[in-house]
N, C-alpha and C positions, 0 to 999 in steps of 0.2 A: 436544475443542476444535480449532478452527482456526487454526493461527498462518497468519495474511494477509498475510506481508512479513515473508522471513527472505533474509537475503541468505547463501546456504550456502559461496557460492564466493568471498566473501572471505578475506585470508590468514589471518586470526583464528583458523581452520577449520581450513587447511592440515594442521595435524596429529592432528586428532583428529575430524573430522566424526561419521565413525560412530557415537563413543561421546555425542558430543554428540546423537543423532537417540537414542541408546537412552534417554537421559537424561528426551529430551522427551517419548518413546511411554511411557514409566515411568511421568510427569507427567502421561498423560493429552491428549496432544497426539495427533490422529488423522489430520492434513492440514496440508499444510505450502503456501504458496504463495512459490517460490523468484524473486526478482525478479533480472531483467534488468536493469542498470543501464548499460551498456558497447551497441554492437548488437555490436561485434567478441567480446564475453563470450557472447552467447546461446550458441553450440554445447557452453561449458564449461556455462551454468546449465542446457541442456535435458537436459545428459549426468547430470547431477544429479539432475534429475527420473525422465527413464528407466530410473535403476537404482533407483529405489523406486516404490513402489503408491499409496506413501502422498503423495506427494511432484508437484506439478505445476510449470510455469514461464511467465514473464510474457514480453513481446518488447517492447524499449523503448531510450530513451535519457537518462537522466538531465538537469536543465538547466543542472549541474554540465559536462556534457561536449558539451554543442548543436556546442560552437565543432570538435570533432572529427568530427563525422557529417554536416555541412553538406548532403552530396552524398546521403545516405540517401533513400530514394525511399519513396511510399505502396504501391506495390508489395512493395518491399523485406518491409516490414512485414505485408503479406500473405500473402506466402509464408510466411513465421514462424508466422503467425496459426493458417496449416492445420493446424499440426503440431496433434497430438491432445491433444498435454502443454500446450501455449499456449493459455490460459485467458483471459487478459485481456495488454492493450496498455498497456506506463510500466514503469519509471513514467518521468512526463515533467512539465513545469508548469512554473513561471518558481520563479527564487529569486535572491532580486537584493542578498544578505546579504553572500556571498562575491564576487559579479561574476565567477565562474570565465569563465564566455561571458559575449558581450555581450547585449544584450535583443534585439535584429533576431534573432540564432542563436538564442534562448530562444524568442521567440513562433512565427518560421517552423518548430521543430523541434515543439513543442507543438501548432501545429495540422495538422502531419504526421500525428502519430500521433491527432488528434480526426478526422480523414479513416479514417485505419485503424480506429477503434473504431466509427463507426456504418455503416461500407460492413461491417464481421464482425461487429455485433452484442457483438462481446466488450465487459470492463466497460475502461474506461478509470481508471489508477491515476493519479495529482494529486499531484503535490510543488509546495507552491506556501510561498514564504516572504517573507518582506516584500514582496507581489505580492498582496497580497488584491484591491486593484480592480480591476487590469488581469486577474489569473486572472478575477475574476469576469465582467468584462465579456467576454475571448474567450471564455468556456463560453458567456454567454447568447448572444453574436452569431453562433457556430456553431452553435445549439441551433438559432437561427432558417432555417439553410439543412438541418436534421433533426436529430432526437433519437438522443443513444446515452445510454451509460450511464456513470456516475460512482462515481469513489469520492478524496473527498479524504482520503490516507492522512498519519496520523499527525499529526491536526488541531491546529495551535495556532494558529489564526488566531481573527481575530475574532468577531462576532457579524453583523455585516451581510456577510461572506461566507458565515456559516455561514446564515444565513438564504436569501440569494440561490441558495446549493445543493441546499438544500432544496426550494424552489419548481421546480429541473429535476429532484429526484426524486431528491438523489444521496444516498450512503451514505457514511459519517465510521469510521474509525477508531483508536483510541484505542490508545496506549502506553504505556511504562512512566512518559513525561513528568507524567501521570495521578496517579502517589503521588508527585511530587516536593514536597518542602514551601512551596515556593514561586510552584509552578504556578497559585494562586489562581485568575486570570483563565482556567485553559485549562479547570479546572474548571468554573466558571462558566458559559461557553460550552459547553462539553458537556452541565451537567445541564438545558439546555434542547433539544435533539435529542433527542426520539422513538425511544428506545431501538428500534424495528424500523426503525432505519436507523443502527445502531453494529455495529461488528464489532470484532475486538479482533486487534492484531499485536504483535510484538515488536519491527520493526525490529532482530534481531540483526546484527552485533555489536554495535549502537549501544544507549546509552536503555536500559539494566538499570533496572527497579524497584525501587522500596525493598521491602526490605531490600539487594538487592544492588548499590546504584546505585554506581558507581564501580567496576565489573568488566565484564568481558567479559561482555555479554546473552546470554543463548542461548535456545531457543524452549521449553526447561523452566521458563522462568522465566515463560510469557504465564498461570499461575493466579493470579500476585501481581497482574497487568494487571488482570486480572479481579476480583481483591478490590476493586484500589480504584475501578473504576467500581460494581460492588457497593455501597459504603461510601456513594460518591454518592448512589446511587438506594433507601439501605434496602431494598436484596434482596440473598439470598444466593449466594454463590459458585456454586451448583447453578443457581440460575435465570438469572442470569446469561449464566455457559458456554451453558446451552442457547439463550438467547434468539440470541444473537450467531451460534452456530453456525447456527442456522436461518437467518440470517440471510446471512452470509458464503455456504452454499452456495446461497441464493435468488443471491443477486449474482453470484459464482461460478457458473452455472448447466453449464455445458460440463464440470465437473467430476464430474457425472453422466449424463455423456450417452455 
């Protein structure tokens, strides 16, 4: 399995990372993608990557934090890009829930990093929250000035965003939100996606699945992720994991190269 969004260098971690990564390789977890959410964070999360095999790292800006990186350049993001461990650019995407930044700092930093992902080809990661139209409409209106690549991670938006992504070709993936009992509509929406375009993450430390919801997530937990888009689609936990992994490193493609 692929955990696609584990954020490692949170303090959650602080004390016990490694036993947490033996936990996950125990589980069955074979590839980890460690997200940048800071740009002043990348050297902690690529240091993270580097000291494992298994383990790669993203170069981005949260849209929690637009209002701190203002002055961040496409370039900037470039350089990051080349390193061998930087796989895909985000995550990044509007989220207008909290108002952390304002929307001018959310959309200009958002289409920073859609400059960085189709000048490197890498896959661009999508945090997009009560912002389904406006995400939808700058992915289509940047689409039009060239294609890169997508992934709206850790999907509970709608259905006419999830369709509008679809139509550029992107890829959804799915979290522990998945077994929550009340998730109804996020269900919903997923078990209409085209399983060769789901991949499956943890977002640790955040979004534990049930049974462990209300704990500290860690990426030994992304098999229960896995049950419940399973449970969705009447297939099993085996066909599943394989489906997605094929899938994550088709998307992830730099991750064998």
């Amino acid at each position: 399995m692929f955990d696609t969004h584990v954020n490692l260098h949170a303090d959650a971690f602080v004390d016990d990372l490694e036993d947490v990564l033996t936990r996950a390789r125990e589980a069955g977890v074979t590839r980890f993608l460690a997200i940048c959410d800071r740009f002043d964070n990348y050297d902690t999360v690529r240091a993270i990557a580097e000291a494992n095999d298994d383990i790669w790292n993203t170069a981005g800006v949260h849209p929690h934090h637009a209002k701190d990186f203002t002055d961040l350049t496409v370039e900037e993001l470039l350089r990051a890009a080349s390193d061998p461990k930087t796989v895909a650019i985000g995550e990044t995407g509007l989220d207008f829930h909290y108002g952390y930044s304002a929307e001018a700092e959310q959309v200009a930093n958002f289409r920073r990093h859609i400059a960085a992902a189709r000048e490197t080809g890498l896959p661009l990661v999508v945090h997009t929250r009560e912002a389904d139209e406006m995400t939808a409409d700058i992915l289509e209106e940047e689409y039009e000035n060239g294609p890169f690549r997508i992934l709206l991670h850790c999907y509970t938006g709608g259905q006419t965003l999830a369709d509008r992504g679809l139509a550029l070709g992107a890829y959804f993936s799915v979290s522990g939100i998945l077994s929550f009992k009340n998730a109804h509509d996020v269900r919903a929406v997923i078990s209409t996606i085209p399983l060769e375009r789901v991949i499956l993450e943890t977002d640790c430390p955040y979004l534990a699945p049930v049974p462990y919801r209300g704990r500290r997530n860690e990426p030994s937990y992304l098999p229960f992720v896995a049950d419940a888009l399973a449970g969705l689609h009447g297939r099993s936990r085996e066909e599943i994991t394989s489906i997605c992994e094929d899938n994550a490193l088709t998307l992830f493609d730099k991750v064998n190269s």
